[in-house]
N, C-alpha and C positions, 0 to 999 in steps of 0.2 A: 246445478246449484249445490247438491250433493258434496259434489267432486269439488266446490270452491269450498266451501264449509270445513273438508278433511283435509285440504288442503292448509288453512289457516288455523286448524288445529295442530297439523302437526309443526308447523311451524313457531305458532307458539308455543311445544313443548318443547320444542328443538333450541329455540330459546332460552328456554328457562333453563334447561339446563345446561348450556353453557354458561350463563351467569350463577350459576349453584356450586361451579366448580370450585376449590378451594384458594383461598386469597395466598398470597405468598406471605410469608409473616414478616411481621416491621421489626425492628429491634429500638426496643420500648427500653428506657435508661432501666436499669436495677439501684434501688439503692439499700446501703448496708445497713446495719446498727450504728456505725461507726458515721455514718454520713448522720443520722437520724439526734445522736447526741451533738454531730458539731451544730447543729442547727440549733437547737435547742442552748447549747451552751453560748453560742453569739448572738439568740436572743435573750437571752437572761445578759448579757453584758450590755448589751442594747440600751435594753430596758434600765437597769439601775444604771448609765451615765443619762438618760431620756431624766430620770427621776431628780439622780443627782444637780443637773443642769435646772431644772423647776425648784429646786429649794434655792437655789445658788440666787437665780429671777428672784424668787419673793424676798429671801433674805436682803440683796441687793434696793430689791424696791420699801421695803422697811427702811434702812439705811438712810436710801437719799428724802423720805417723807419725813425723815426725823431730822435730818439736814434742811427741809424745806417749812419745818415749823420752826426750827432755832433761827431759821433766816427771817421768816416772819415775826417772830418776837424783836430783833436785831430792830428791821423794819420799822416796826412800831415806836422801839426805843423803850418799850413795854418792861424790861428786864435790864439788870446791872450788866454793862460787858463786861464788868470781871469775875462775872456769876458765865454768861454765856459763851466767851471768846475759848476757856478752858473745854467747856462741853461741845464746843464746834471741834476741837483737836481733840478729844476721848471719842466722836462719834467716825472723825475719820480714820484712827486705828480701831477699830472695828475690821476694815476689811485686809491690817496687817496679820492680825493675833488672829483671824479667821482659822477654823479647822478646819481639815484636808480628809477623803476618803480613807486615807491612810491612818491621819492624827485621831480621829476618832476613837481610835482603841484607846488612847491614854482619857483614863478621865479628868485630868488635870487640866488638861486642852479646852474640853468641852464647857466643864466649867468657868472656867475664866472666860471667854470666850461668850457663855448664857450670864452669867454676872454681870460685864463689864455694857453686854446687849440690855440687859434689863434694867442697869442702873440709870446710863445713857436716858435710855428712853422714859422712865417713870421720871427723871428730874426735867426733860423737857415736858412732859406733857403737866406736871405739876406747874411747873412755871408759867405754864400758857392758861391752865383753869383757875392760877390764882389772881389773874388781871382780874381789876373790878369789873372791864367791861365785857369779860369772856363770854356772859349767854347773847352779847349783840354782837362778837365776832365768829362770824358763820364759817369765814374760811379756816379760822383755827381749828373750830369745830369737826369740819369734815378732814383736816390733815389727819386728827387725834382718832378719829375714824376709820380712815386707812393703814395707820399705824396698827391699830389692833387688828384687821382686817388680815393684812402682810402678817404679822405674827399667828395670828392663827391660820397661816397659808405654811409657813417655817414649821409650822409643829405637823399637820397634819402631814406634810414632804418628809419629813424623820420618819413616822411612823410607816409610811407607805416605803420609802428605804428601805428598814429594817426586815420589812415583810417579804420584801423581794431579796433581800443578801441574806434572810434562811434559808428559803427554797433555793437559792443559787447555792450557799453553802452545801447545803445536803446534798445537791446534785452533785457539788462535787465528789462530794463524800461517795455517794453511790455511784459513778462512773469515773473514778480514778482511773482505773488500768483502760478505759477506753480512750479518757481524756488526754493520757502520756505521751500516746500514739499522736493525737494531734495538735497538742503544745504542752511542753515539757513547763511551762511554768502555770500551767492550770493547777497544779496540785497545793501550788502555794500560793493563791489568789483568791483563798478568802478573805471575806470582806467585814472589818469588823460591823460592831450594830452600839446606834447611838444608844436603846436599851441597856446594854452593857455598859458604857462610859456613864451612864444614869444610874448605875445600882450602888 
């Protein structure tokens, strides 16, 4: 009994340490500085066309609810067409005179462009609360709703923009000579900020 006992001892040390012996090493990727910024720099690009694309949506869905209350009034017969047919054609250039990632730096753009959006929209939604019977037309009600809804979706998308094309900008700033290395026009790819076309 002994001799089965020492027996099963040594064999589980005889075990163990063959499994003790050293593993052959794996080759585990390395990644550089250089790997670490392009990451970082194609998610910052990511992210502000992610950002870009969600104001483009809300601005877009502004657009057509302010098309779908002028069509309502139209509908109704509620409003002169030679008051309405005009604001039907100023609401679909809206998405000619529209600003560009690019156009933003000019403030002339912008403006025209917030002018031409607010004018638009303040003479439809006047038109539709100056009907007599505007507090019993509910769906008016809720387009004029949406309208405000969308435009405060359009400002809030600028803001969150802006925020994100600093920290891109500075990143450029602070990894130039890395970024060279991996696109030569990183250095000239920053992003203006509707802040700036604002001041």
């Amino acid at each position: 009994m002994n001799k089965l006992f020492l027996v099963l001892v040594v064999a589980c040390m005889c075990s163990t340490l063959l499994n003790c012996r050293k593993q052959p090493e794996q080759n585990l990727p390395t990644f550089t500085s250089a790997d670490s910024v392009t990451h970082i720099y194609l998610e910052y690009k990511d992210s502000l066309m992610d950002i870009w694309n969600m104001l483009m949506h809300a601005d877009n869905s502004r657009i057509a609810t302010v098309r779908n209350l002028i069509h309502e009034l139209q509908s109704a017969g509620a409003s002169d067409p030679r008051f309405l047919e005009p604001l039907i054609h100023r609401t679909d250039q809206l998405l000619r005179i529209r600003f560009t990632p690019k156009t933003i730096s000019n403030y002339d753009v912008v403006e025209e462009y917030d002018f031409a959006a607010a004018s638009v929209i303040t003479e439809a939604i006047t038109a539709a609360q100056s009907l007599p019977d505007y507090s019993s037309r509910t769906y008016l009600q809720k387009l004029i709703s949406e309208i405000y809804y969308h435009d405060s979706l359009v400002v809030a998308y600028r803001h969150k923009y802006d925020g994100v094309a600093k920290h891109y900008n500075a990143f450029l700033d602070n990894y130039k000579n890395i970024l060279k290395e991996i696109d030569q026009a990183a250095a000239s790819d920053r992003r203006p900020l509707f802040e700036l076309a604002e001041e």
